[in-house]
C-alpha positions in Angstrom: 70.0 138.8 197.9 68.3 136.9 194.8 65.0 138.4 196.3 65.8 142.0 196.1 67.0 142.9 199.5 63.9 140.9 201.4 64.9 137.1 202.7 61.6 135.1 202.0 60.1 133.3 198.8 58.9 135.4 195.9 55.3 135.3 195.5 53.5 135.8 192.1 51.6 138.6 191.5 47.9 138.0 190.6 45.5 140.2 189.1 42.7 141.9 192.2 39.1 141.5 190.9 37.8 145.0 193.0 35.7 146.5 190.2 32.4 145.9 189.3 31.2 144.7 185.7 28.1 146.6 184.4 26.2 144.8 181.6 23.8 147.8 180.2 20.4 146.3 177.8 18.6 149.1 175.2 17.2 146.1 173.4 15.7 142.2 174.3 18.8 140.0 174.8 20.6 137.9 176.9 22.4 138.1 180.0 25.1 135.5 181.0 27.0 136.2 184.5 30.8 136.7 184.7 32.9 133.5 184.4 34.7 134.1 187.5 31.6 135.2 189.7 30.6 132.2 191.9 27.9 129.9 191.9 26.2 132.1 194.6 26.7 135.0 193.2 24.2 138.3 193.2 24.1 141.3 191.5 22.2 144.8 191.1 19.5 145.1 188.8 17.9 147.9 187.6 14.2 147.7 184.9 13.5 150.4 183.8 10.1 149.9 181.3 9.2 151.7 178.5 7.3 155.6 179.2 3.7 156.3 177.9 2.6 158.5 175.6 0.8 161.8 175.9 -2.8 161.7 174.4 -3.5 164.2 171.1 -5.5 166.9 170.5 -4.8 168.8 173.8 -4.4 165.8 176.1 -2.4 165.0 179.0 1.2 164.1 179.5 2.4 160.5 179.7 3.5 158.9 183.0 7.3 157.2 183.3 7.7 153.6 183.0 8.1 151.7 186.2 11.5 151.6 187.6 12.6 149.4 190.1 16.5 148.8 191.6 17.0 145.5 193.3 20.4 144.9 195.3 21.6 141.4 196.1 19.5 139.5 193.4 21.3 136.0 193.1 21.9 135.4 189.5 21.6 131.9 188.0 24.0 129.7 186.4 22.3 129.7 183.2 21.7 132.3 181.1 18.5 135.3 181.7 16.2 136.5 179.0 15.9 140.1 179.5 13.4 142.2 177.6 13.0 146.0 176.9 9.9 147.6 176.5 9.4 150.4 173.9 7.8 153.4 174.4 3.6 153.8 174.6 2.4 155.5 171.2 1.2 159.1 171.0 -2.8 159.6 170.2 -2.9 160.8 166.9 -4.8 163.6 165.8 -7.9 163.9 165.2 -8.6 160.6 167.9 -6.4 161.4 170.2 -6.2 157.8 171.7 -2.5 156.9 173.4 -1.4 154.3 174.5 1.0 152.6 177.9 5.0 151.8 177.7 5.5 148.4 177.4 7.1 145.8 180.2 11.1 145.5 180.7 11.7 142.3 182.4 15.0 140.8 183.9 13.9 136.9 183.7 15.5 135.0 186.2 14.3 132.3 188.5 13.0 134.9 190.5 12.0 137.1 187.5 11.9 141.4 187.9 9.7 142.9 185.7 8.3 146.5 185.8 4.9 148.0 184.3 4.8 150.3 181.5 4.2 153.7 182.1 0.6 154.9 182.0 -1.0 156.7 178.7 -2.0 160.8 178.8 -5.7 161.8 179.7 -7.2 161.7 175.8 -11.4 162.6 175.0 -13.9 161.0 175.7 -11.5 159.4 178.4 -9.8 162.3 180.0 -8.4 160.7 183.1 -4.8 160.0 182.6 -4.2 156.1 182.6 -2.4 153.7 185.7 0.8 152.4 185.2 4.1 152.1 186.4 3.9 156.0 187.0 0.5 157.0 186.0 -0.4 159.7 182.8 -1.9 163.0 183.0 -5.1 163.9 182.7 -6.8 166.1 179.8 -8.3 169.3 179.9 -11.6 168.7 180.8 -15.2 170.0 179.7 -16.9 172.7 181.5 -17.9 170.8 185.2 -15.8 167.7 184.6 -12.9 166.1 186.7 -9.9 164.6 185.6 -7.7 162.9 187.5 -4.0 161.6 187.0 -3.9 158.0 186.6 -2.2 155.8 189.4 1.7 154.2 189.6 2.3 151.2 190.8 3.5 151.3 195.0 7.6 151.0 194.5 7.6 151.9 190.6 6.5 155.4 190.0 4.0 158.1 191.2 0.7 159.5 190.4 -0.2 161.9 187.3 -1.3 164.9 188.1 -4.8 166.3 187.6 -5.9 169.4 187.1 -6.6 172.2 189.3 -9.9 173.5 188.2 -12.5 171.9 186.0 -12.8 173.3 182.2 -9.2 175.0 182.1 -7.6 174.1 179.4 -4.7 172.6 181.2 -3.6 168.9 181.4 -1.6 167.3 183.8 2.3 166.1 183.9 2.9 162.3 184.1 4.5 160.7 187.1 7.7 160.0 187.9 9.7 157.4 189.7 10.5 159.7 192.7 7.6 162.3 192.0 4.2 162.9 191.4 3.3 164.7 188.6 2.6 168.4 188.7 -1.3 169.7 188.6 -2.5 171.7 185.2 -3.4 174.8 186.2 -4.7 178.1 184.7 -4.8 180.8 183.3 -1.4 180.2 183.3 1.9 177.6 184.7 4.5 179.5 186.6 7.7 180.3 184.8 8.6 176.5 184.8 5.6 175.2 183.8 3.7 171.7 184.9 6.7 169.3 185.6 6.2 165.7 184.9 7.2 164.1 188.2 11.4 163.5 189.1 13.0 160.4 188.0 15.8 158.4 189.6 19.7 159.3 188.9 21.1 155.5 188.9 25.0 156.7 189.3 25.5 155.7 193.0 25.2 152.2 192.6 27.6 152.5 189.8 30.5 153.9 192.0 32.5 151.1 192.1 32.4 150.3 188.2 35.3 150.5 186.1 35.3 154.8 184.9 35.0 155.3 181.4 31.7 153.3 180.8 28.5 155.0 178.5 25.0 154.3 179.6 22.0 156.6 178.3 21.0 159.4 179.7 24.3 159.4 182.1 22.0 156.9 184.6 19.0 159.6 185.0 15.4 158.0 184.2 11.9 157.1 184.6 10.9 161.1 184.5 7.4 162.1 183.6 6.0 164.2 180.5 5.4 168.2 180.7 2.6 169.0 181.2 0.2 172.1 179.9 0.0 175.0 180.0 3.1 176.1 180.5 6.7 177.7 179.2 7.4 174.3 177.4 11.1 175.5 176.9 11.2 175.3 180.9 9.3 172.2 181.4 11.9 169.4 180.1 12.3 166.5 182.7 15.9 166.2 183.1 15.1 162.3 183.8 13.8 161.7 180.1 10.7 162.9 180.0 9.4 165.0 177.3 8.5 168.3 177.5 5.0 169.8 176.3 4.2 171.1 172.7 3.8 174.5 172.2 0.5 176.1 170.0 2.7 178.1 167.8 4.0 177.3 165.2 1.7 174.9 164.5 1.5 171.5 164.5 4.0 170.8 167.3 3.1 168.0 169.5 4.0 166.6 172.9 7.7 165.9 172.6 8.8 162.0 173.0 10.3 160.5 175.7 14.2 160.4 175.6 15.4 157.0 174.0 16.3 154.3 177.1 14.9 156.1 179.8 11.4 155.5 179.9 10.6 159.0 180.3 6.9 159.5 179.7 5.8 162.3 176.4 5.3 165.9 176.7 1.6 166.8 176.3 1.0 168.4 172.9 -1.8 171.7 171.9 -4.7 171.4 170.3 -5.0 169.9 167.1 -2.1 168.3 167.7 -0.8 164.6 167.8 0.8 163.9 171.2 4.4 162.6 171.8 5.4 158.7 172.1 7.3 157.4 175.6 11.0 156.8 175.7 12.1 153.2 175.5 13.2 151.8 178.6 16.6 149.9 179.7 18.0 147.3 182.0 21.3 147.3 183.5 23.3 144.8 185.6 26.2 145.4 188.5 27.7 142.7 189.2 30.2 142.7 192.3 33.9 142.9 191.7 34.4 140.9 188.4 36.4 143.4 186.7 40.5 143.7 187.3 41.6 146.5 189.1 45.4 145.9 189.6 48.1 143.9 191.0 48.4 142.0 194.2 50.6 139.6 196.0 50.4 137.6 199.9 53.3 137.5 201.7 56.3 138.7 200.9 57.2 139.9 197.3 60.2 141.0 194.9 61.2 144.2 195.7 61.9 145.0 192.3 58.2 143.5 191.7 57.0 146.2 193.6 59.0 148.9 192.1 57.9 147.8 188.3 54.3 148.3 189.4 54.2 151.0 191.7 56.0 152.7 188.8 53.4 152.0 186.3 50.5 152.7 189.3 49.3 149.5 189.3 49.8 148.4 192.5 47.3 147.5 195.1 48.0 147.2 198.5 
């Protein structure tokens, strides 16, 4: 009765590897797979690049960086280079040039990389610019045309234009899941031009340990506000900024949310514009984290009491 009531041989209890490890980058670095994960091993990887920025003096709203999630990458046995682009700068006022997001890149053998989000429609070029979502586009002079620039096909969306040539309106940026709404006038309804939807990243984290911190709480690559519109309405619950109000004055496009690459809010006239939100890069890898206590065969009895006791038991 040495083995607690069960005739057999007593087994040792090992530690079950049935939680994921997530590795989260704000900032360039360097990615090295779990020890225990197999030569052939693969993960989930998620780019995010860095958001553009909205163009000054009354121009349009920047577009989200590219996004992209990739499931079953194989991860090398050496080390990855992994790169975080920064957020495209707002134009400045007077000027009012802006400029793209920058590139994230996860640099494996087969590298991912995603394209920075597109700049804000600025004068004399008042088309919002391509990128991984595309920018806004500017109010335009009386007869002119402004488009939103394009996203790249599996990155983002298209920046919205404008409704109606000459009014005062610009565009919101593209998002990963959404185009960017179309400036209209006299006035935006109650919640103003929306910068297109981003993507929430939580469902591929379901199986990760609880308790971990990423930014945003996994919601990114949202467009910038656009104009006009109630700019306390018009926030992108993805990261992207919402639009700068004309009073008080100055005020400009508001910035992209840090590691999100949320495009900038378009700002008023006279007015600088907003700078994109950084982007991030985030690895899942499969099962590499313990999760509890396990045994074949037959075990202890009073084994399994100790650790059913404490919950850590896994059948």
């Amino acid at each position: 009765m040495a083995n607690g009531g069960i005739i057999g041989p007593v087994n040792t209890v090992n530690q079950a590897f049935d939680k994921d490890k997530l590795t989260t980058f704000t900032s360039g670095g360097t990615f090295t797979k779990a020890t225990c994960n197999p030569a052939a091993s693969t993960a989930t990887v998620i780019v995010v690049a860095g958001g553009g920025g909205s163009g000054g003096d009354a121009g349009g709203a920047g577009g989200a960086g590219g996004m992209t999630v990739t499931e079953n990458h194989p991860l090398p046995g050496s080390s990855v280079t992994v790169s975080v682009g920064g957020g495209g700068a707002g134009g400045p006022h007077p000027g009012g040039a802006s400029s793209q997001g920058a590139t994230s890149t996860f640099g494996s053998a087969s590298p991912l990389s995603t394209t920075g989000g597109g700049r804000g429609g600025y004068a004399p070029t008042r088309n919002g610019g391509p990128g991984g979502s595309g920018g806004g586009g500017m109010e335009s002079a009386p007869g002119g045309t402004n488009a939103g620039g394009c996203g790249v096909s599996g990155q983002g969306s298209k920046g919205g234009g404008l409704s109606t040539p000459g009014n005062g309106a610009a565009g919101g940026g593209g998002g990963k899941s959404a185009v960017g709404a179309v400036g209209t006038a006299p006035s935006a309804p109650t919640n103003g031009v929306q910068g297109g939807s981003g993507l929430d990243i939580t469902p591929f984290l379901s199986n990760v340990t609880p308790g971990y911190s990423i930014p945003n709480s996994g919601k990114y690559a949202g467009g910038g506000g656009g104009r006009p519109s109630n700019c306390s309405n018009n926030s992108n619950l993805f990261g992207g900024g919402r639009c700068g109000s004309a009073s008080p004055n100055p005020n400009p496009g508001v910035n992209g949310t840090t590691n999100t690459g949320g495009g900038a809010g378009a700002g008023p006239g006279n007015n600088p514009g907003g700078a994109g939100g950084p982007g991030v890069v985030l690895v899942v890898e499969k099962c590499q984290v313990a999760g509890g206590k396990l045994a074949p065969g037959v075990w202890s009895m009073n084994t399994v009491f100790d650790f059913v006791k404490s919950d850590n038991w896994t059948n």
